[in-house]
N, C-alpha and C positions, 0 to 999 in steps of 0.2 A: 817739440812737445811730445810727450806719452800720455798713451791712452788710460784712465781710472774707469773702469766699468763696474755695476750692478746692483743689486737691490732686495730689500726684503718681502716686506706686507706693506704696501705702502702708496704712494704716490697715485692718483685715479682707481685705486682699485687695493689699494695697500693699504696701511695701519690700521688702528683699530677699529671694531665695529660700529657703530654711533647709529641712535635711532633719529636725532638731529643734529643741526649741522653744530660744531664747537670749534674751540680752539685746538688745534692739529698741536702733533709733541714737535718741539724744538729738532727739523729735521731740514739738510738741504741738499739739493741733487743737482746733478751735474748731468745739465741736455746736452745731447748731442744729436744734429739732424747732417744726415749724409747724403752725398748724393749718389751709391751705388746704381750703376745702370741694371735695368731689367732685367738680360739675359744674365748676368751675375750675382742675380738676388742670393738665388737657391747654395749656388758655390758659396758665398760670402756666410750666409747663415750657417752652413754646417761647419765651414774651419772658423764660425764664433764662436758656436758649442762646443768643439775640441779644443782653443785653447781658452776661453772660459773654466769649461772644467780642469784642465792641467793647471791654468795660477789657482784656482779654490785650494789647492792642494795643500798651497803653504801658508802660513800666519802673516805673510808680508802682505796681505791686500787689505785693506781698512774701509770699503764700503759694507754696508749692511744688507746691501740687495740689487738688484739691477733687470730692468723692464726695456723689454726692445719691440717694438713695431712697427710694421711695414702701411707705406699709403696704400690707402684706396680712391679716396675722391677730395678735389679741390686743393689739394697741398701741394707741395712745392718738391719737400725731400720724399726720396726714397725710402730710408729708414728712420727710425726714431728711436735713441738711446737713453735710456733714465738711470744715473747710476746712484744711489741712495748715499747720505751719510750721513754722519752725528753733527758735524760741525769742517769747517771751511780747512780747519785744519788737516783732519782727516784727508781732505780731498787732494793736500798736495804732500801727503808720507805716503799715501796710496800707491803702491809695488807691483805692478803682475809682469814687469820685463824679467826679472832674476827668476821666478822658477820656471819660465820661458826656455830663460837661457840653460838655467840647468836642465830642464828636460831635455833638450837638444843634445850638452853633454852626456847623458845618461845614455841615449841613444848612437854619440860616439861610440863611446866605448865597447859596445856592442855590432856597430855595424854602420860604417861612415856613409853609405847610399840611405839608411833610413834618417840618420839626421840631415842631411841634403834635401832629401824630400818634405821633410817636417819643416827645415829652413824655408825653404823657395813656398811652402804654404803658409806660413804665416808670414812673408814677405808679400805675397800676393795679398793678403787679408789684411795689412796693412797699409798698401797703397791705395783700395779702393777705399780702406775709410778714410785716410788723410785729402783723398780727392775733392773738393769742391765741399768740403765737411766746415758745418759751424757751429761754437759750442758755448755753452753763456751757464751761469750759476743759479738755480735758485730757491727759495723758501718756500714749505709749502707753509701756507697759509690757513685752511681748514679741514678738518677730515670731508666735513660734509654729513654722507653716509656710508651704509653699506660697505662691506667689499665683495673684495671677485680673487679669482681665479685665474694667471694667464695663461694658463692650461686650456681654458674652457671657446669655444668660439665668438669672445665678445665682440659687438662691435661699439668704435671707442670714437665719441664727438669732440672733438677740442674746439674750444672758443676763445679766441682774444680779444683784449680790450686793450684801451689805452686813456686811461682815466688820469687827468691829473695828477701829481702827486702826493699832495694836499689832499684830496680828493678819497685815495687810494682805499684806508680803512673803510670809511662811510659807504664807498661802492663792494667792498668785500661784505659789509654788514647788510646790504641790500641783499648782495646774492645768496646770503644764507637767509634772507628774509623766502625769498622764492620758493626756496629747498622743497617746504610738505608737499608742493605741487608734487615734483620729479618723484619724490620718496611714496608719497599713497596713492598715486595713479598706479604702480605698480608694472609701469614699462623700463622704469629704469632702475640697474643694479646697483651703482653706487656713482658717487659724484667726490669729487676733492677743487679746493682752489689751491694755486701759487701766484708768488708775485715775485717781479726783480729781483735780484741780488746784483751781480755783474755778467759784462760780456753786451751782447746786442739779443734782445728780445723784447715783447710786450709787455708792458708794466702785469698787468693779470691776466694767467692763465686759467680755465679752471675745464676740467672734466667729467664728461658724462658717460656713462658707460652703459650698456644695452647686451640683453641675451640675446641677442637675434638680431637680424635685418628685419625681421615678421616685429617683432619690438619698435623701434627704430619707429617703423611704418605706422606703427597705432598711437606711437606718442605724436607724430607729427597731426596725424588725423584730429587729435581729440586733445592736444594740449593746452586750449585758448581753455576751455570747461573743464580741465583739470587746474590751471590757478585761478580760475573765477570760486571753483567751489573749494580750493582747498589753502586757498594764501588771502586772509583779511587784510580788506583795504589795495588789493589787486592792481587796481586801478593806477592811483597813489604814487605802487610802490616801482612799477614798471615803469610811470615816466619818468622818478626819479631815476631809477636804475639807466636807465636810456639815455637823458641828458647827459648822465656822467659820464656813459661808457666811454667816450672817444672815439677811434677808429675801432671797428667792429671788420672780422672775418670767422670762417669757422675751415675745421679740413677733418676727415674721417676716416682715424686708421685701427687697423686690424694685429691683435697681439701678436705677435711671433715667438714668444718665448719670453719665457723667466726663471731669476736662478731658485732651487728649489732644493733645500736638503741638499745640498753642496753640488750641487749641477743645475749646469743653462740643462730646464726641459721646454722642445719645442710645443707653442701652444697645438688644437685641432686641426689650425688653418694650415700650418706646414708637418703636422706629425703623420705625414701621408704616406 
């Protein structure tokens, strides 16, 4: 298996801006959740950003964007890989071994201990992500609202379901029914949904994203009187949404970085 990584404006905090929730552009990305150990976060993210940026270099790579984040509470993986594309095709012409490899000869030819050391790093940086790493397809589904920045220090709520399949639309149309709450309360930056495509994952995903932890903190305080006064029919629309949902979890991670003007920049939370 090779790795397809990266992304544009997009996915929880990407494409365009939307003042309600809509129909998202014909876009699908390819998760990847990994299980890098702790003490190898830091190593692993800095040789992502150096060989990230060495494949931008060349035209062989065919994603549009790519969004990585690390856990904080209740999740399982370590990191979290979003890698953007136009379509399903895209995802398996997607290139970034060849100017890999060329950079390494580039770096022969000048001085065979610097590509050895280049080698055995991205040899490292490869086996920790192939290690206990799982990785599934999918569509997004709606813009939602807002975007963001993974630059900025957001903190980012994921929420699964597991709705029917039948089911599926009707429970996507629910959650953009919810949306004014999250959007005029004014604690959350932007929200997106996806749904299956292949691989192993939850039929719907979707995203909430927050400036702060001080955020985070106010929407949970005061969210119950943020959809009473700002989502008609409240009531209603929550037990629908609830009977369908299916299996429900959530888990809370923090951006690490995104590709930006042709380089991974790391977001706040590692650009220390």
């Amino acid at each position: 298996m090779r790795i397809k990584s990266i992304l544009v404006i997009l996915f929880g905090l990407f494409v365009t801006n939307s003042t309600q929730a809509q129909n998202a552009e014909v876009l699908v990305f390819e998760k990847l959740t990994l299980d890098v150990p702790v003490n190898e976060i830091g190593g692993f993210i800095q040789s992502h950003k150096t060989i990230m940026d060495i494949s931008l270099k060349s035209d062989s790579r065919t994603f549009v964007g790519q969004y990585m984040a690390a856990h904080r509470y209740a999740g399982k993986h370590s990191i979290t890989l979003y890698n953007i594309y136009e379509s399903v095709e895209d995802i398996n012409s997607d290139d970034m071994w060849t100017p890999i490899r060329n950079h390494a000869d580039s770096l022969a030819s000048i001085d065979s201990s610097l590509a050895g050391e280049f080698s055995s790093m991205v040899g490292t940086w490869w086996n920790l992500f192939l290690e206990g790493h799982n990785d599934e397809i999918r569509t997004l589904r709606t813009n939602g609202f807002g975007n963001g920045d993974w630059e900025d220090p957001l903190v980012i709520v994921y929420s699964y379901y597991t709705p029917k399949w039948a089911d599926m639309n009707t429970f996507i149309g629910y959650w953009e029914e919810l949306q004014p709450a999250y959007e005029q309360c004014g604690y959350v930056q932007a929200s997106r949904s996806s749904t299956h495509y292949s691989g192993s994952g939850p039929t719907v995903e979707t995203l909430t994203a927050f400036k702060s932890w001080e955020d985070l903190a106010s929407w949970e305080a005061n969210f119950q009187t943020c959809f009473e006064t700002h989502v008609p029919n409240y009531a209603e629309i929550n037990t629908k949404y609830w009977d369908m949902a299916g299996d429900h979890w959530d888990e809370i991670l923090i951006p690490v970085g995104q590709i930006k003007d042709g380089v991974f920049v790391l977001s706040e939370h590692f650009n220390k």
